[in-house]
Every structure is written in structure tokens, then in C-alpha cells.
C-alpha positions as CSV (number, residue, x, y, z in Angstrom):
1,X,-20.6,-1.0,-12.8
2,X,-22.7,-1.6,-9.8
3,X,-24.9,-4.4,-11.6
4,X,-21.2,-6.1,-12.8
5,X,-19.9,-5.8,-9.2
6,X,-22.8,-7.2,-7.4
7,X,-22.8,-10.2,-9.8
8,X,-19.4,-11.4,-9.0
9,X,-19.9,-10.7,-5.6
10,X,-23.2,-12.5,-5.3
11,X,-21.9,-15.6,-7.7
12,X,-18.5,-15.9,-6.7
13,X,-17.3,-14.2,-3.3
14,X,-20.8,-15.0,-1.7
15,X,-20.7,-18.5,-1.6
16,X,-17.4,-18.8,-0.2
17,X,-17.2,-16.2,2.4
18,X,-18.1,-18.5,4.9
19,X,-15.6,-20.7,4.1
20,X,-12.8,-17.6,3.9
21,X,-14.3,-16.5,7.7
22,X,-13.9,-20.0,9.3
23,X,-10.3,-20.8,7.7
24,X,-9.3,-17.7,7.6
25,X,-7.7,-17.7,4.2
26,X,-7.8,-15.1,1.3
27,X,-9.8,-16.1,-2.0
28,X,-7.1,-16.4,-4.3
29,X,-8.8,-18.6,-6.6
30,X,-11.0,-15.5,-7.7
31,X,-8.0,-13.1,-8.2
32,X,-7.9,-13.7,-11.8
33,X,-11.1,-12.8,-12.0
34,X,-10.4,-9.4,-9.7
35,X,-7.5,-8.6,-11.6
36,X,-9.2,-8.3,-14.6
37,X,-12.0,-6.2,-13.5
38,X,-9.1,-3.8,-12.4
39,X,-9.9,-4.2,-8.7
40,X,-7.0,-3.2,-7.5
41,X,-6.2,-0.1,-10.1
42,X,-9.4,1.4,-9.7
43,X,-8.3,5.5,-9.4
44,X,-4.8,4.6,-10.7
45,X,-4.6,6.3,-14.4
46,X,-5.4,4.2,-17.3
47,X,-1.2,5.2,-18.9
48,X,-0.6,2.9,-15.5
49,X,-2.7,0.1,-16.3
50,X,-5.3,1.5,-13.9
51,X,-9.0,1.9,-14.6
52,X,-9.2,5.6,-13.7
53,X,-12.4,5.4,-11.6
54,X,-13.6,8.7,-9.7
55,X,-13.8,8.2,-6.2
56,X,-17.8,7.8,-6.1
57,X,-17.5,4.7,-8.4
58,X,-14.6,3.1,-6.3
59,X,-16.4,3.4,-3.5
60,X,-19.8,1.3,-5.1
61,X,-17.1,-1.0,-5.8
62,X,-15.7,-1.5,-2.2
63,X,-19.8,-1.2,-0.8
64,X,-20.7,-4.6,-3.4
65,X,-17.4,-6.5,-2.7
66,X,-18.2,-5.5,1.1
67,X,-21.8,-6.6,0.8
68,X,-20.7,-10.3,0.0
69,X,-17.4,-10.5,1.6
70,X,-15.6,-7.7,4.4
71,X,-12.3,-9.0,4.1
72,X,-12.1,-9.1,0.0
73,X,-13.2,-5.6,0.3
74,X,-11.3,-4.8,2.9
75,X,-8.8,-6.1,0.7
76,X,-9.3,-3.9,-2.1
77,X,-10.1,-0.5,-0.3
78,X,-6.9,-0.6,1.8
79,X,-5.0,-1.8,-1.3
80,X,-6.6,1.1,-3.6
81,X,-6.7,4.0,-0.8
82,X,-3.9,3.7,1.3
83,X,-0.6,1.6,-0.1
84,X,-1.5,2.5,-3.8
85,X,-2.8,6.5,-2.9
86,X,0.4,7.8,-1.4
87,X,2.3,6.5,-4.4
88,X,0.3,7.8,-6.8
89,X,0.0,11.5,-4.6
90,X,3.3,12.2,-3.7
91,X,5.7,9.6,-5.6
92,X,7.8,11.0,-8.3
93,X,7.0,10.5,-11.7
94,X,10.6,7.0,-11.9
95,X,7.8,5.7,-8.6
96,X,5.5,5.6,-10.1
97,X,6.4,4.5,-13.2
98,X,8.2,1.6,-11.3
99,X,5.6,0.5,-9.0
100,X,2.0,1.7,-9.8
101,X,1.9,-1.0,-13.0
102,X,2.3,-4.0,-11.1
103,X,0.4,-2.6,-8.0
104,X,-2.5,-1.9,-10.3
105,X,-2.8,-5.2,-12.0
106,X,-3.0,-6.6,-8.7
107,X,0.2,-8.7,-9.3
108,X,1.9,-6.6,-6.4
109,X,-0.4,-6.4,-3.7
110,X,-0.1,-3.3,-1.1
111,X,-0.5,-2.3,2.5
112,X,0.2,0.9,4.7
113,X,2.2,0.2,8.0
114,X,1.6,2.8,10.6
115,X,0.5,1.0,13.6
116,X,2.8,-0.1,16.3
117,X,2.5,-1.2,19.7
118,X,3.2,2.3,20.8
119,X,1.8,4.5,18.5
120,X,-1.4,4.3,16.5
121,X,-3.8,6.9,16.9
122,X,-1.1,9.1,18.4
123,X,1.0,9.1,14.7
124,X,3.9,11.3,16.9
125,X,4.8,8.2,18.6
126,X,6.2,6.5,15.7
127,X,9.5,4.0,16.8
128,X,10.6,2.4,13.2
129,X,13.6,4.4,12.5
130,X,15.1,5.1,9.5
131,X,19.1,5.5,9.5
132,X,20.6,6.8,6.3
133,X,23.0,4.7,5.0
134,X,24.9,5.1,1.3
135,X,22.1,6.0,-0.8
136,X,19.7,4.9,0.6
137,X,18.3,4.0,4.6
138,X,18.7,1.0,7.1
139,X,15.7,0.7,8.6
140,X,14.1,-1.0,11.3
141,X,10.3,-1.3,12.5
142,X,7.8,-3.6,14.1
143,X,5.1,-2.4,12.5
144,X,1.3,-4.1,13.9
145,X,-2.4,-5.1,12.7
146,X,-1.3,-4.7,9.2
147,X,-4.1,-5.2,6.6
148,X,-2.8,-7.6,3.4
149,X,-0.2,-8.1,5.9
150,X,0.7,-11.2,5.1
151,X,0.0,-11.0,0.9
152,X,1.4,-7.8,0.2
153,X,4.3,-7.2,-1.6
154,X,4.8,-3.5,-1.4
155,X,4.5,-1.6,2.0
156,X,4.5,1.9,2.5
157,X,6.0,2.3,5.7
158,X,5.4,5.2,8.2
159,X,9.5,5.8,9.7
160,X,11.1,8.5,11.4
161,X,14.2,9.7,10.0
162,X,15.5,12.6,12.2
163,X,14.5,12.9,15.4
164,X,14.8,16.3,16.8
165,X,12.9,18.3,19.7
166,X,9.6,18.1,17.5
167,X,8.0,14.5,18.0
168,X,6.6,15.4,14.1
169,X,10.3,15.6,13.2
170,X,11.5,13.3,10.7
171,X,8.3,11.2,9.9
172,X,8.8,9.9,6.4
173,X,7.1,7.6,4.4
174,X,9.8,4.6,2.5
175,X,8.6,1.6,0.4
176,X,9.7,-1.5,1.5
177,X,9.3,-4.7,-0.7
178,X,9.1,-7.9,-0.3
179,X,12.6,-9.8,-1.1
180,X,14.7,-7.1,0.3
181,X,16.7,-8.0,2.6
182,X,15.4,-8.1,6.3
183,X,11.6,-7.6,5.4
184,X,10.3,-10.7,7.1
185,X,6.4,-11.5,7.9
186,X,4.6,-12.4,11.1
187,X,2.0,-14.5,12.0
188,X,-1.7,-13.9,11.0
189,X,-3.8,-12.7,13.8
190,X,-6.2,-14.9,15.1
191,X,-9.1,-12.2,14.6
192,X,-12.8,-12.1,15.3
193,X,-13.8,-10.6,12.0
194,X,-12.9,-9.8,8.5
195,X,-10.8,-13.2,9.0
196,X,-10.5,-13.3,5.5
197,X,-8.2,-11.0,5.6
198,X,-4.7,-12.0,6.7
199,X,-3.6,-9.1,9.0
200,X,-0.4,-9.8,10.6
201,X,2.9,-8.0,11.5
202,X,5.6,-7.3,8.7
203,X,9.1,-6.8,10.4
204,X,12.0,-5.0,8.8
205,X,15.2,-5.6,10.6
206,X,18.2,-3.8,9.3
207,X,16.3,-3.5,5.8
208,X,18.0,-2.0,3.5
209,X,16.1,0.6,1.5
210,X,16.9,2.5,-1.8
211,X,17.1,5.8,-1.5
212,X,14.6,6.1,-4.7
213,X,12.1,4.3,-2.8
214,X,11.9,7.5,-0.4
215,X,8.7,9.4,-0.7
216,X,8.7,13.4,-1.0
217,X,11.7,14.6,1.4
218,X,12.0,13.6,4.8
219,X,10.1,15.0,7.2
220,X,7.2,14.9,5.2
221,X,5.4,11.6,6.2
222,X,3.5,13.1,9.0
223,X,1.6,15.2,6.1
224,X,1.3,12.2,3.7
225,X,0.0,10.2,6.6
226,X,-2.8,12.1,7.4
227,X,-3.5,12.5,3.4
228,X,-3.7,9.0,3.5
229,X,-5.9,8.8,6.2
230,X,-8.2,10.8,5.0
231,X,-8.6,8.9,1.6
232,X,-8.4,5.5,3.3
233,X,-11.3,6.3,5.5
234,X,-13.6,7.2,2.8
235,X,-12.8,3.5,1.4
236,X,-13.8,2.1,4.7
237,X,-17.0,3.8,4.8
238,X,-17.9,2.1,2.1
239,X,-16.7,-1.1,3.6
240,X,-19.0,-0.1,6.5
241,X,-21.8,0.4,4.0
242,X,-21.9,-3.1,2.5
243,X,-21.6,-5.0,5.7
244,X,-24.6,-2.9,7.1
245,X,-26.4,-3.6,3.9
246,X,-25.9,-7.1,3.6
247,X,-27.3,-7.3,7.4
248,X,-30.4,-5.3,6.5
249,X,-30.8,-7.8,3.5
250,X,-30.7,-11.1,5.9
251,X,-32.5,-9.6,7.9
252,X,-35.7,-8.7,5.6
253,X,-35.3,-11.7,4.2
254,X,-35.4,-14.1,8.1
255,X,-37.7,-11.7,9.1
256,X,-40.5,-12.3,6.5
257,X,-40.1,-15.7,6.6
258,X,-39.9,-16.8,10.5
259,X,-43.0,-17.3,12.3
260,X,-43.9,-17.0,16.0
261,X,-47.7,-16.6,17.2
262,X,-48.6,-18.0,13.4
263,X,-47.4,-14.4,12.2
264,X,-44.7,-13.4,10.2
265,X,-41.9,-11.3,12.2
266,X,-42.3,-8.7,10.0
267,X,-45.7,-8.5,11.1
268,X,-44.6,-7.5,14.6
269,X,-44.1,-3.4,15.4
270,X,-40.6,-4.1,17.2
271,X,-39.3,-5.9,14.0
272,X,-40.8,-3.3,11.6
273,X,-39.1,-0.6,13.6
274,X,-36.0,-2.6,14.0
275,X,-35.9,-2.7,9.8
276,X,-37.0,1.4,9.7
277,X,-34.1,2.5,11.4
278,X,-31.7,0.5,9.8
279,X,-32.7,1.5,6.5
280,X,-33.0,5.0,7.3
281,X,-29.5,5.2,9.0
282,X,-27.9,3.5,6.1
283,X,-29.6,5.9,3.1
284,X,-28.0,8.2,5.5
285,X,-24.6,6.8,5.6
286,X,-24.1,6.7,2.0
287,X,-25.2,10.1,1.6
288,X,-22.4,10.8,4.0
289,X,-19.9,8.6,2.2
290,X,-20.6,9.5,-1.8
291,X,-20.8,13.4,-0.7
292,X,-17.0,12.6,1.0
293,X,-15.8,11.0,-2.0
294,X,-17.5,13.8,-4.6
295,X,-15.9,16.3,-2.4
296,X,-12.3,14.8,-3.1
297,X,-13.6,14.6,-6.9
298,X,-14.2,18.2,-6.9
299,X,-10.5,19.1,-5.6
300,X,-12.8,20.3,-2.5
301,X,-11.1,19.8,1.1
302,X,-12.8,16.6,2.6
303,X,-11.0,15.8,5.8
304,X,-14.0,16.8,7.9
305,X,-16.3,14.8,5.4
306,X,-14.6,11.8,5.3
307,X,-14.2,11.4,9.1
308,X,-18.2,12.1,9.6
309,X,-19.1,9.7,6.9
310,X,-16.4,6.8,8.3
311,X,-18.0,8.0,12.1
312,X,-21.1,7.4,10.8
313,X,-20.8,4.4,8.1
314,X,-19.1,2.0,10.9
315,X,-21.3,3.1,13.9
316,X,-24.2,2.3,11.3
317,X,-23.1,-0.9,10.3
318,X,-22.5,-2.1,14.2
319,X,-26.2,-1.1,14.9
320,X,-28.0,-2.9,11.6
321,X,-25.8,-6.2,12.8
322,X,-26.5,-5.8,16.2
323,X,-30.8,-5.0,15.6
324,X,-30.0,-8.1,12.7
325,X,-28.9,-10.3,15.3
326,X,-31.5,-9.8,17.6
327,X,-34.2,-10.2,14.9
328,X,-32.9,-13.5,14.2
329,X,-32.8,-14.5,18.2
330,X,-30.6,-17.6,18.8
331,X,-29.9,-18.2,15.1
332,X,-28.2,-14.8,15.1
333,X,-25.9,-16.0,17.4
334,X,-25.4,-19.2,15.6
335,X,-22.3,-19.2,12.5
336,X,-24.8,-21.5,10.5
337,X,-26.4,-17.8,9.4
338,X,-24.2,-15.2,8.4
339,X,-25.6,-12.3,10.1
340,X,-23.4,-13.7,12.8
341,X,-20.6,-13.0,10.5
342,X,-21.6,-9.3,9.5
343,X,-22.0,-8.9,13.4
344,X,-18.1,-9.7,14.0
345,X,-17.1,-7.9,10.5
346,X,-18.8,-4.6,11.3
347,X,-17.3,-4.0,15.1
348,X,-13.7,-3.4,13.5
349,X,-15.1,-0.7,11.0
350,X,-15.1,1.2,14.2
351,X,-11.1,0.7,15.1
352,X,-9.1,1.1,12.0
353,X,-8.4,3.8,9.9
354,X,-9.2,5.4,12.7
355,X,-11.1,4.9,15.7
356,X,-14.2,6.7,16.5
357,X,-13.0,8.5,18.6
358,X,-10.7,9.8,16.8
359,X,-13.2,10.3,14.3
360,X,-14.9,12.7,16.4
361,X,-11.3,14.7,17.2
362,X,-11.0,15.1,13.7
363,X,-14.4,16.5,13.3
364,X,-14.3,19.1,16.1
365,X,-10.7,20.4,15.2
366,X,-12.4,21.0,11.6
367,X,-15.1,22.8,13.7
368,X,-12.7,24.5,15.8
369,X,-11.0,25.8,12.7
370,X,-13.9,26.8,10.9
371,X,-15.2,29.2,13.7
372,X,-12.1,31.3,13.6
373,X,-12.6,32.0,10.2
């Protein structure tokens, strides 16, 4: 699977990522070609047209599309682990029925709205209010920074539906599709990486939503949320991993074949060491990010697991294209070599999903926990 994934990637997504960076556009001419690879059903049950994948092999599949292009995996991994997950985790069996087909033939593309301009890593500030109406909810949100933003077709959409003294109160988690009424699309953000990606706001203003596109019971988002969170981040780790492995690769590669003081640059200590500690960091990281994904495999808790290896992955993948920047001197900061590219891709690996920061919260209160035990 790896060999298969790395092929496409190298032959097709490769040679275009540059071009998907500068205009900012998603590859759509290679979606048939995703599609039927089952990129975008790759844990969804084969009885739902998915492929079924453990969460080891999807994440090799996120680190190769990740290697060529950020934003296609980016693409994929949010698609698979959070718009398609929550479905699949906590939908009744008429949802999924209904949606997970589509979704994982890639014809319906999905994204998970949470952020807001008040309320990201604090998920208690949620604004986007659902009202119930008939059978079903009018709701209303502004929700921000949303990955597939502006090609998805189903959202799953982080709402609160009662109020009440408790700021958890009444998070909920509705589907909203495109076509209903009052689901509109914003702008693509003019980003610095993963531009291939079109991130933008989705708006729903007085959208009407079925009550059977309701996830679980209300009140229940909050839970479901951080579920999500927890899968999603293991998918971005393994983003993380391909960007910081495609910037060791250049960086091998310049390094044995620029001279200066008629010696290669590998030749020099400061370079060699450069290359050691990117390649030791990043065997790390993917330890940290297949023993994450093994440990939700095994029905084990992996909360604490996945945040270390998504800590880990992105703060790994910043370094590699930082040291593969300065290996490459003023070329690195030139967009005629991609290690420029990586450079931009791997700084947001840091921010979503989760900053590190957060990332290090999560960790301690795992910590905290397990010492009162």
C-alpha cells in the first residue's frame, strides 16, 4: 500500500504541487484517480463502500500523500478523521446509511466546523446556535478556518442547542449540507501554506436542519468533539510526518550535490549533524504516531498518545524545514525549490487540530489523572 501510494504521489501530485501552492487551487483533475483508490473511505466499512483500513495503514496513506503534497493530504486526513469519523462513531445506523456511501466514494466531500472567532481552543465558547424548530433546528453559525471549506459538501457542525448555567450545556453536533437552504460559503483565505487546500468560512444563516441529521442527543457534542479531536490529530501527525520527510529528502539530495570550498555540503560536520537530527527526530515521530493509531486499533484509550505524537510530529516537521532551509542558504528561501514550500506547510501542523499548546494541556491532564490512580 505504501509502494502504491508513493507512486501516485511521486507521478501525479508531485509534479503539480507547486502549481496547487502558487494558485491555490485543489487538484481535481486527479480525483478520479483518488476516488478509486478509496482515499476518502479509508476506515469506513467495506458494506459502505469504504476500504476498511486500520488506523496504522491510513495513516502511511496521509504520510505519502503528505510527502508530495500537504494540502491533498490535508485534504484526505481531515476528510477521513474528522467529517467522516463522527458519522461513522456516533451516527445512527438511517446516517449512516444515508451519508457514509457518498462521503466515502469521495463524491461528497467533508469538513468539521468548530472554530469560530471566539472559540477554538476553548470548545465552551461555542456561539452557532441551534433553535429547534418543527422537527428539526434553525440554526445559525459563522463558523472559521474551515479545512475543505470551500469543496465540501457535508459539514459536521459543532452548535449549541440549550444553553443553561453550564457553558458545556447543549453542545451538539448537526450535519449541515450543502443546498440546504441558508448554507452559503465564504472566501478562501489567502494562506501561507497548505494553499492547496481551500480553507474558507462556511456560513449558515437561518439553515434549516432535519431533525435526522442530529447526531447522538443534544448535549452530547462536547463528548463527540473531543472524540474527534483525538482521531483527527493522529491524521495530522501523519500529515506532519510527510512534510518533515519530504524536507529531509531535498535536503539529502541539495546537500550532496552543492559545493562550497570544492566539497560537497554533506561533507561539512554542521550539515551532517543538521541531517542526524532530522532523521533521528522523525524515526521518532512515527514511532509516536503508528503507536497512537495501534492504540486506537486495539480499542486502547489514546487521547494522551495522540496529542504527544501530533506535539511531536508538527514540532518535528517545523525543525527538519527550518535546518532544510538553512542547508539550502538563499535557495531555501527562494519558491524555485520546494523546501520553501514544506517550510510554510509545516508551521500550521503546529495550529490546527490543536495547537501545541494545547497539546501539552492535554498531555498533563492525562498525567494529572493517571497519578491519582
Amino acid at each position: 500500500m505504501r509502494r502504491t501510494l508513493r507512486e501516485f504521489a511521486a507521478t501525479r501530485l508531485a509534479p503539480i504541487a507547486q502549481e496547487l501552492d502558487q494558485q491555490a487551487r485543489f487538484p481535481w483533475e486527479c480525483m478520479d484517480e483518488m476516488k478509486a483508490m478509496n482515499l476518502f473511505g479509508l476506515q469506513v466499512p467495506p458494506e459502505y463502500g469504504g476500504a476498511g483500513l486500520d488506523s496504522v495503514s491510513a495513516c502511511i496513506v496521509v504520510e505519502e500523500l503528505s510527502r508530495a503534497s500537504a494540502a491533498v493530504g490535508l485534504a484526505v486526513s481531515v476528510h477521513n478523521g474528522v467529517a467522516v469519523f463522527p458519522i461513522q462513531a456516533f451516527g445512527d445506523q438511517e446516517q449512516k446509511e444515508r451519508l457514509l456511501p457518498a462521503m466515502a466514494s469521495g463524491d461528497r466531500i467533508g469538513a468539521f466546523c468548530l472554530t469560530e472567532a471566539n472559540a477554538g481552543s476553548d470548545i465552551s465558547a461555542i456561539e452557532a446556535t441551534a433553535v429547534p424548530s418543527g422537527d428539526g433546528f434553525v440554526v445559525n453559525a459563522n463558523k472559521i478556518f474551515v479545512t475543505n471549506g470551500a469543496i465540501s459538501d457535508v459539514a459536521v457542525v459543532l452548535v449549541r442547542i440549550d444553553g443553561g448555567e453550564d457553558p458545556r450545556g447543549g453542545l451538539s453536533l448537526v450535519v449541515a449540507e450543502r443546498g440546504m437552504r441558508g448554507f452559503s460559503v465564504g472566501p478562501l483565505e489567502d494562506l501561507c501554506g497548505v494553499r492547496g487546500n481551500p480553507v474558507c468560512s462556511l456560513l449558515l444563516t437561518d439553515c434549516r436542519i432535519p431533525g435526522r441529521n442530529l447526531l447522538g442527543k443534544p448535549g452530547q457534542g462536547m463528548r463527540m468533539a473531543l472524540a474527534t479531536l483525538d482521531v483527527g490529530r493522529i491524521g495530522i501527525a501523519a500529515q506532519a510526518l510527510g512534510i518533515a520527510q519530504a524536507s529531509l529528502d531535498v535536503s539529502l539530495e541539495y546537500a550532496s550535490q552543492r559545493y562550497q570550498f570544492r566539497s560537497a555540503l554533506i561533507q561539512f560536520q554542521t550539515i551532517q549533524n543538521f541531517l542526524a537530527d532530522t532523521a533521528t527526530e522523525l524515526e521518532a515521530a512515527r514511532l509516536l504516531v503508528y503507536r497512537a493509531a495501534w492504540l486506537r486499533d486495539q480499542g486502547e484509550p489514546f487521547g494522551a498518545a495522540s496529542a504527544m505524537a501530533k506535539l511531536f510530529a508538527s514540532e518535528t516537521a517545523s525543525r527538519a524545514a527550518s535546518r532544510g532551509v538553512q542547508i539550502h542558504g538563499g535557495y531555501g528561501y527562494s519558491k524555485s525549490y520546494p523546501i520553501e514550500r514544506f517550510f510554510r506547510d509545516a508551521r500550521v501542523t503546529e495550529i490546527y487540530e490543536g495547537t501545541s499548546e494545547m497539546q501539552r494541556m492535554v498531555i498533563a491532564r492525562h498525567l494529572r489523572e493517571k497519578g491519582k490512580r
